[in-house]
The first five atom37 places (N, CA, C, CB, O) and aatype in JSON, in Angstrom:
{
  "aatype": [20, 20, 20, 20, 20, 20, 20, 20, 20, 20, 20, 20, 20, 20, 20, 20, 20, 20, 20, 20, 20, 20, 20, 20, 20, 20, 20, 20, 20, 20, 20, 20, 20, 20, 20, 20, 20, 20, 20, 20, 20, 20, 20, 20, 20, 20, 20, 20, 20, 20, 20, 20, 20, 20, 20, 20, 20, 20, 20, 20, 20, 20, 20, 20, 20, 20, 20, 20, 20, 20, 20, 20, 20, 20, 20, 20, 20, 20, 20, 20],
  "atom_mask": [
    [1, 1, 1, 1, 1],
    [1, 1, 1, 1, 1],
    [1, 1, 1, 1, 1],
    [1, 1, 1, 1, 1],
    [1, 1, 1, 1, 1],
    [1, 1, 1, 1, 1],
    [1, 1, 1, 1, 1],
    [1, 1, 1, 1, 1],
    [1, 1, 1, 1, 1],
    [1, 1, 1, 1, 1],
    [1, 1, 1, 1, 1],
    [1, 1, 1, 1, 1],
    [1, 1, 1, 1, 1],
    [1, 1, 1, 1, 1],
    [1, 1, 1, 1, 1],
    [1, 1, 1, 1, 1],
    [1, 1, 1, 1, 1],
    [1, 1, 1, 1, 1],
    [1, 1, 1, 1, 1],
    [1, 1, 1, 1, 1],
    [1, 1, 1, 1, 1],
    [1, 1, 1, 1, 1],
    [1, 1, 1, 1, 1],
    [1, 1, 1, 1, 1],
    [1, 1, 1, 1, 1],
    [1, 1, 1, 1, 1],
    [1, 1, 1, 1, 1],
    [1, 1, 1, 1, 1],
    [1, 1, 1, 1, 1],
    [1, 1, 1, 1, 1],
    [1, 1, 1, 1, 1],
    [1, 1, 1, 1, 1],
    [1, 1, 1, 1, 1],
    [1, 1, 1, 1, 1],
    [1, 1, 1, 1, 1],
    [1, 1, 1, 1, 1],
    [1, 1, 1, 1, 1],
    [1, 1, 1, 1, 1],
    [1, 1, 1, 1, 1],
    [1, 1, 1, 1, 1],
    [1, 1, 1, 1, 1],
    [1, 1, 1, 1, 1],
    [1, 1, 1, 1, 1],
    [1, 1, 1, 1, 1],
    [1, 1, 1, 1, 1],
    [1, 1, 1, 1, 1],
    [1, 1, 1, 1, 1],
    [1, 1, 1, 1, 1],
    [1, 1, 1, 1, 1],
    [1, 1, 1, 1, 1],
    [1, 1, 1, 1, 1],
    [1, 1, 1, 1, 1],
    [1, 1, 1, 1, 1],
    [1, 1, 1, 1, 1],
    [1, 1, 1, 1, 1],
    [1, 1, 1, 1, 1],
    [1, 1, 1, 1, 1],
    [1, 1, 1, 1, 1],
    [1, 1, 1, 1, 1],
    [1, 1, 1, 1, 1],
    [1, 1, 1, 1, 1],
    [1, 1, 1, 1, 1],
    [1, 1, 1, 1, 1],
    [1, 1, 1, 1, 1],
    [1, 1, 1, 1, 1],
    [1, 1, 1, 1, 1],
    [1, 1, 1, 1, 1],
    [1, 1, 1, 1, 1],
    [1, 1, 1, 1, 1],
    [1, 1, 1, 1, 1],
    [1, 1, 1, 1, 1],
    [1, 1, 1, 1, 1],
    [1, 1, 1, 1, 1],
    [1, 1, 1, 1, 1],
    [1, 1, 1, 1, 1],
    [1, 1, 1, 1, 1],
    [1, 1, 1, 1, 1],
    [1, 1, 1, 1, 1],
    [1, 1, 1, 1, 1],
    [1, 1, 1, 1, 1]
  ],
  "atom_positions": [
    [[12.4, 49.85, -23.32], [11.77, 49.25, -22.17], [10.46, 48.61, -22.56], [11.56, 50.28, -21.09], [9.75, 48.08, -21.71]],
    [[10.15, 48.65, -23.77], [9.09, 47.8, -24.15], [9.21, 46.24, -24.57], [8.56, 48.44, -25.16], [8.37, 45.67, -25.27]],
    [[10.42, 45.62, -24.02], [10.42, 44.04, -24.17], [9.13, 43.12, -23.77], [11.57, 43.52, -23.29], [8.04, 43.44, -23.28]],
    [[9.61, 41.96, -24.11], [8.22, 41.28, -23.51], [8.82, 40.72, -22.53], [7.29, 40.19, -24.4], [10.05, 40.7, -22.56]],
    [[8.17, 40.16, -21.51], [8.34, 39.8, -20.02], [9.19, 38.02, -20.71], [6.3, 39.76, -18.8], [9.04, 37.41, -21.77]],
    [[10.06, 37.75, -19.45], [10.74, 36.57, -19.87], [9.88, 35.25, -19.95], [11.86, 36.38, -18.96], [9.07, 35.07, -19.04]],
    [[9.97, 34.46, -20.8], [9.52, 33.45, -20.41], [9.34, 32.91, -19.52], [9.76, 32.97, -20.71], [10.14, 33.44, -18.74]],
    [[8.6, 31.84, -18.74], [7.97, 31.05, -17.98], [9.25, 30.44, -17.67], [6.8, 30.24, -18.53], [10.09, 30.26, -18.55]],
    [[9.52, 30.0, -16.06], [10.56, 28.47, -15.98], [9.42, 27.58, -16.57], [11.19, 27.78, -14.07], [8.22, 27.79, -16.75]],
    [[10.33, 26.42, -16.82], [9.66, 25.08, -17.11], [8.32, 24.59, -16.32], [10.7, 24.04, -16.86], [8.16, 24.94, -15.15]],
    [[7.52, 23.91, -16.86], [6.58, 23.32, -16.36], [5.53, 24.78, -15.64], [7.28, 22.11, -15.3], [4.65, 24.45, -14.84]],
    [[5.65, 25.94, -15.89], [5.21, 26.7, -16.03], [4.03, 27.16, -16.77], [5.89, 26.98, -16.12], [3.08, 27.72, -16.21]],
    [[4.11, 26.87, -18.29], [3.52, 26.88, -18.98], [1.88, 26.81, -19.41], [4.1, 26.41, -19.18], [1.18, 26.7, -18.4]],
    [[1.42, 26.84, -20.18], [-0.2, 26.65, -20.27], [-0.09, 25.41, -19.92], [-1.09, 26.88, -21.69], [0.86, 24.64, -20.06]],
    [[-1.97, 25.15, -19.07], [-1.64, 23.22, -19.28], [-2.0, 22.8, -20.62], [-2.72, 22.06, -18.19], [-2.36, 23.4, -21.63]],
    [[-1.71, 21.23, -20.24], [-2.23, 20.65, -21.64], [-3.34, 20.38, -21.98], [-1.81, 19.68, -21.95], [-4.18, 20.35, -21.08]],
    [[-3.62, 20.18, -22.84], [-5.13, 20.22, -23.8], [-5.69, 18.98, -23.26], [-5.0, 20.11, -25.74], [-5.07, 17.97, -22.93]],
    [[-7.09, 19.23, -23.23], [-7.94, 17.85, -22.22], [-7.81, 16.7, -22.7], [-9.56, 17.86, -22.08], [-7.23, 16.89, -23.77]],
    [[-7.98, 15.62, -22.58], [-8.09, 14.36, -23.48], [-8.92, 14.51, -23.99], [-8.14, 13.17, -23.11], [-9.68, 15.45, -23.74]],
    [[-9.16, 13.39, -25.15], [-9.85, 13.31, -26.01], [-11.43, 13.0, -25.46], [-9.2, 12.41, -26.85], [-11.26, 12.59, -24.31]],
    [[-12.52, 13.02, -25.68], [-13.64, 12.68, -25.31], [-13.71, 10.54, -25.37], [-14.71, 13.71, -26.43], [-13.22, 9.63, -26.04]],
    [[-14.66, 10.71, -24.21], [-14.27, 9.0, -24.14], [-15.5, 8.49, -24.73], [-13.99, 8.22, -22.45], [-15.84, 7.42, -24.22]],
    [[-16.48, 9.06, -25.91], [-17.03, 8.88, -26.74], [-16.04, 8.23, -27.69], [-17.65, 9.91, -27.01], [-16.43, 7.11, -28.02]],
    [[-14.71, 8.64, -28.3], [-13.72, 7.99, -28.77], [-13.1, 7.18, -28.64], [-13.21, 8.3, -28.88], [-12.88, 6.28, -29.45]],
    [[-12.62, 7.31, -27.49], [-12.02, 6.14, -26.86], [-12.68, 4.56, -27.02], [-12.02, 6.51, -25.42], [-13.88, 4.47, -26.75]],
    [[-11.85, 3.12, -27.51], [-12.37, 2.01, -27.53], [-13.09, 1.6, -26.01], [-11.28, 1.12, -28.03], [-12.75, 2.15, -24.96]],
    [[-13.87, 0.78, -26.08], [-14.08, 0.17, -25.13], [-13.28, -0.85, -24.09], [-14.81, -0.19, -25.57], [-12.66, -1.88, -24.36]],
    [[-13.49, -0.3, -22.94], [-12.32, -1.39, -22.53], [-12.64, -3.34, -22.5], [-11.95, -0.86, -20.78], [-13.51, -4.06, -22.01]],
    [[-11.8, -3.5, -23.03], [-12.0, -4.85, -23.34], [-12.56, -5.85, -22.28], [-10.8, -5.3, -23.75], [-12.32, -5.73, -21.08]],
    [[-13.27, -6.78, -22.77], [-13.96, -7.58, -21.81], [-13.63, -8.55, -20.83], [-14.62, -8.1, -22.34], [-14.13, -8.61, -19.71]],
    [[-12.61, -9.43, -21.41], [-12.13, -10.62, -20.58], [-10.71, -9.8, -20.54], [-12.2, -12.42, -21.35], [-10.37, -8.9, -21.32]],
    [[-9.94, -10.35, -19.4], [-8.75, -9.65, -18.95], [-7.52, -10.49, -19.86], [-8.58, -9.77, -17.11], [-7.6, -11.4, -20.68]],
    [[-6.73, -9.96, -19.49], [-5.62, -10.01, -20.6], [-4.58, -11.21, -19.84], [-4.76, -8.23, -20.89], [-4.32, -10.98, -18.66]],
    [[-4.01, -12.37, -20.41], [-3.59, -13.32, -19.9], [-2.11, -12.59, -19.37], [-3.64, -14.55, -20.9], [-1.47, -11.62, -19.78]],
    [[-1.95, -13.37, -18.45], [-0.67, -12.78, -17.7], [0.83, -13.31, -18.77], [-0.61, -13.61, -15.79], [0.69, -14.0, -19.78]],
    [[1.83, -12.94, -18.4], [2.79, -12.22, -19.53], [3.43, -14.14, -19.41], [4.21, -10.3, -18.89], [3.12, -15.09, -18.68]],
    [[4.09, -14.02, -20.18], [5.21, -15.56, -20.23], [6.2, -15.43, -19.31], [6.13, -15.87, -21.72], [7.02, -14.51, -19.25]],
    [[6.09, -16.6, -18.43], [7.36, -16.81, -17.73], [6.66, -16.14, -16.08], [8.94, -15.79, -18.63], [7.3, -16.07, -15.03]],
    [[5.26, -15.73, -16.27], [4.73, -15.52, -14.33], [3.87, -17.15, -14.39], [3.05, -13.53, -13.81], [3.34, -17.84, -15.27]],
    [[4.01, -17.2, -13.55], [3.7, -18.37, -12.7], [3.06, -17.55, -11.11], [5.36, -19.43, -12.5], [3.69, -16.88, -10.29]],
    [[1.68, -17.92, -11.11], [0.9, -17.94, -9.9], [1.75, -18.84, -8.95], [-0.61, -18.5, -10.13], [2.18, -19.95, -9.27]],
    [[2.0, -18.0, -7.3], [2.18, -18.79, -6.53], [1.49, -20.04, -6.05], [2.33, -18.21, -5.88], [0.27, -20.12, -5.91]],
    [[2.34, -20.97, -5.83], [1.68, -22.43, -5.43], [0.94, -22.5, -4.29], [2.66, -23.49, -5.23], [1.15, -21.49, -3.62]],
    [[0.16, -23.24, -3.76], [-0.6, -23.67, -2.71], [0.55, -24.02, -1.62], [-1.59, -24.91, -3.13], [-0.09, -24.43, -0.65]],
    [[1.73, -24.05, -1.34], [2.91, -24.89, -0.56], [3.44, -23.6, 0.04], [4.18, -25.89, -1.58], [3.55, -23.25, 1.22]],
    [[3.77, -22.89, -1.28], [4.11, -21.57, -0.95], [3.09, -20.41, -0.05], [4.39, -21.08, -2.27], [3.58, -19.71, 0.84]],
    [[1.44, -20.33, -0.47], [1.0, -19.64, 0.14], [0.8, -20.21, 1.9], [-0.05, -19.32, -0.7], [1.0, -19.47, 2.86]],
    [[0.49, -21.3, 1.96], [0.93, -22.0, 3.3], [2.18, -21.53, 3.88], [1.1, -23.49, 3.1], [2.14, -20.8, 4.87]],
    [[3.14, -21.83, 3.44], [4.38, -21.36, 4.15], [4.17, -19.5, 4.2], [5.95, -21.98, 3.13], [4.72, -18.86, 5.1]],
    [[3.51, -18.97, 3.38], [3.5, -17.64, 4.17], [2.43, -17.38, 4.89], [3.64, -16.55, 3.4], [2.28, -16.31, 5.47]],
    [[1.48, -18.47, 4.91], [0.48, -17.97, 6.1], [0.87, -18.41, 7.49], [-1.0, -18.53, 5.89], [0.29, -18.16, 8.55]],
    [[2.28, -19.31, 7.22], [2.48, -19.64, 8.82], [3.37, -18.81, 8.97], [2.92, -21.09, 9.37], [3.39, -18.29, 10.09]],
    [[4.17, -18.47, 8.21], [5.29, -17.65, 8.65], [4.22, -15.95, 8.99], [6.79, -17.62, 7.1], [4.25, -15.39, 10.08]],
    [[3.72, -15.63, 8.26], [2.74, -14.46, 9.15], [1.99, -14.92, 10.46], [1.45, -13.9, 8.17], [1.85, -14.15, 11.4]],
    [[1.56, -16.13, 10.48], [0.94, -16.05, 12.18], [1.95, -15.88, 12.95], [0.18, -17.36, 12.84], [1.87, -15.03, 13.84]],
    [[3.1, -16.64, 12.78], [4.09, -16.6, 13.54], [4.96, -15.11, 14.01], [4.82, -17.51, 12.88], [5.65, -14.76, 14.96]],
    [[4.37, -14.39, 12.48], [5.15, -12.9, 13.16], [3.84, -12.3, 13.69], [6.08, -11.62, 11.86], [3.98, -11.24, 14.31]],
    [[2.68, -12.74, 13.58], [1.86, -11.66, 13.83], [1.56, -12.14, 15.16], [0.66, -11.37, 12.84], [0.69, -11.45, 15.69]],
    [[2.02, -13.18, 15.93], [2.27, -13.58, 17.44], [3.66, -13.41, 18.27], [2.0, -15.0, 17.51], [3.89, -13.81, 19.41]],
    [[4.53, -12.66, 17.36], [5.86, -12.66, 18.03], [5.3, -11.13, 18.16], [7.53, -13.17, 17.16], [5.19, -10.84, 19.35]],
    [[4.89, -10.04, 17.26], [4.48, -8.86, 17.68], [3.75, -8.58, 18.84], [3.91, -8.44, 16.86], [3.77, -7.52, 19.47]],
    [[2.95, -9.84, 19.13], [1.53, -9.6, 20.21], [2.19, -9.44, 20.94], [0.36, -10.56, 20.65], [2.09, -8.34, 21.48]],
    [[3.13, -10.26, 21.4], [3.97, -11.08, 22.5], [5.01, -9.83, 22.85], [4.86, -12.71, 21.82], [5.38, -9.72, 24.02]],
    [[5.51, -8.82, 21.79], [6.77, -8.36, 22.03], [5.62, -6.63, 22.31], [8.27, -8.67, 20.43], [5.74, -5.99, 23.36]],
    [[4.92, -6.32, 21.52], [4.11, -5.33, 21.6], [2.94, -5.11, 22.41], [3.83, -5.2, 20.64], [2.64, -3.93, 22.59]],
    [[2.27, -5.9, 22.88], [1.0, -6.18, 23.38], [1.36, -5.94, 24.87], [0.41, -7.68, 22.98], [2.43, -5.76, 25.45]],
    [[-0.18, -6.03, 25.38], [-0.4, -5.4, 27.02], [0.88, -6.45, 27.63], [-2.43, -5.78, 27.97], [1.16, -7.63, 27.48]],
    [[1.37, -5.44, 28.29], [3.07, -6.57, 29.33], [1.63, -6.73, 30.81], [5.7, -4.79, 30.21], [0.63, -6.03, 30.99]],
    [[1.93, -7.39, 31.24], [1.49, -7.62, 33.04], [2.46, -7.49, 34.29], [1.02, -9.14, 33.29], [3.22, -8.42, 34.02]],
    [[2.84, -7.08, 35.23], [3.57, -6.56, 35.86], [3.55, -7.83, 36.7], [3.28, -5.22, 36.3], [2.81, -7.87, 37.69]],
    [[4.41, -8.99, 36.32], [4.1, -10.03, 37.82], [4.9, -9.3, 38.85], [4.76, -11.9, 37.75], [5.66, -8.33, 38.86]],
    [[4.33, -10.3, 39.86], [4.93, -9.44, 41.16], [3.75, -9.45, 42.65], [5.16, -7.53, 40.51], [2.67, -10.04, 42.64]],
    [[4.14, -8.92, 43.44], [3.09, -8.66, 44.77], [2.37, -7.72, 44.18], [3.7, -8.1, 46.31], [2.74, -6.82, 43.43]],
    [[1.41, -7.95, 44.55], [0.07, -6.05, 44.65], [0.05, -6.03, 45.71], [-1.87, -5.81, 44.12], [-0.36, -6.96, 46.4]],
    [[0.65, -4.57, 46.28], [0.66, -4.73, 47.54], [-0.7, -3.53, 48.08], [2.32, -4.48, 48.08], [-0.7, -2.37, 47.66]],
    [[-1.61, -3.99, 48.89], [-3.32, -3.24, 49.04], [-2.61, -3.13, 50.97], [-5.51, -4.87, 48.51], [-1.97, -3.77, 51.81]],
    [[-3.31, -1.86, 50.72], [-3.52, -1.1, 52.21], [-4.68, -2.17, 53.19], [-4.37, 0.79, 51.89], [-5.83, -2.55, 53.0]],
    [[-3.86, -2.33, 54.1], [-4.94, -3.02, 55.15], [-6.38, -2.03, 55.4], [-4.08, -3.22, 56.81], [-6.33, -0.8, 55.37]],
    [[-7.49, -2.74, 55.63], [-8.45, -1.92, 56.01], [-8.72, -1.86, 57.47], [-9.54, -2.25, 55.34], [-9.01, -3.03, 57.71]],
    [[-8.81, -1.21, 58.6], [-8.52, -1.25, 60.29], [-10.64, -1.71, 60.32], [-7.66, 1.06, 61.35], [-11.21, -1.89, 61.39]]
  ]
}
């Protein structure tokens, strides 16, 4: 009866060892890194067409979500 206790399930375990100190670590580089081959920034035609196509939903929401008004009579108690 003197076994040792079972191992840990997975991910159980000790954690892992800290990173390295960022005394080591390079510096992060200065100018940003050119975008990959084959992206292409959206066009000026294109961002237009999605700024109308968002007003357009963000007025079909108002319209479908927004305060309703009850047309109709209001009908008020006579005063004697």
């Amino acid at each position: 009866m003197s076994q040792p206790p079972p191992p840990p399930p997975p991910g159980w375990g000790p954690p892992p060892p800290p990173p390295p100190h960022s005394s080591s670590l390079p510096p992060p580089p200065s100018t940003p890194a050119p975008p990959p081959p084959g992206f292409r920034p959206p066009t000026n035609t294109q961002m237009a067409k999605y700024a109308q196509k968002k007003n357009e939903w963000v007025r079909s929401q108002r319209n479908r979500f927004g305060e309703k008004s009850k047309g109709g009579f209001v009908q008020t108690q006579k005063a004697d």
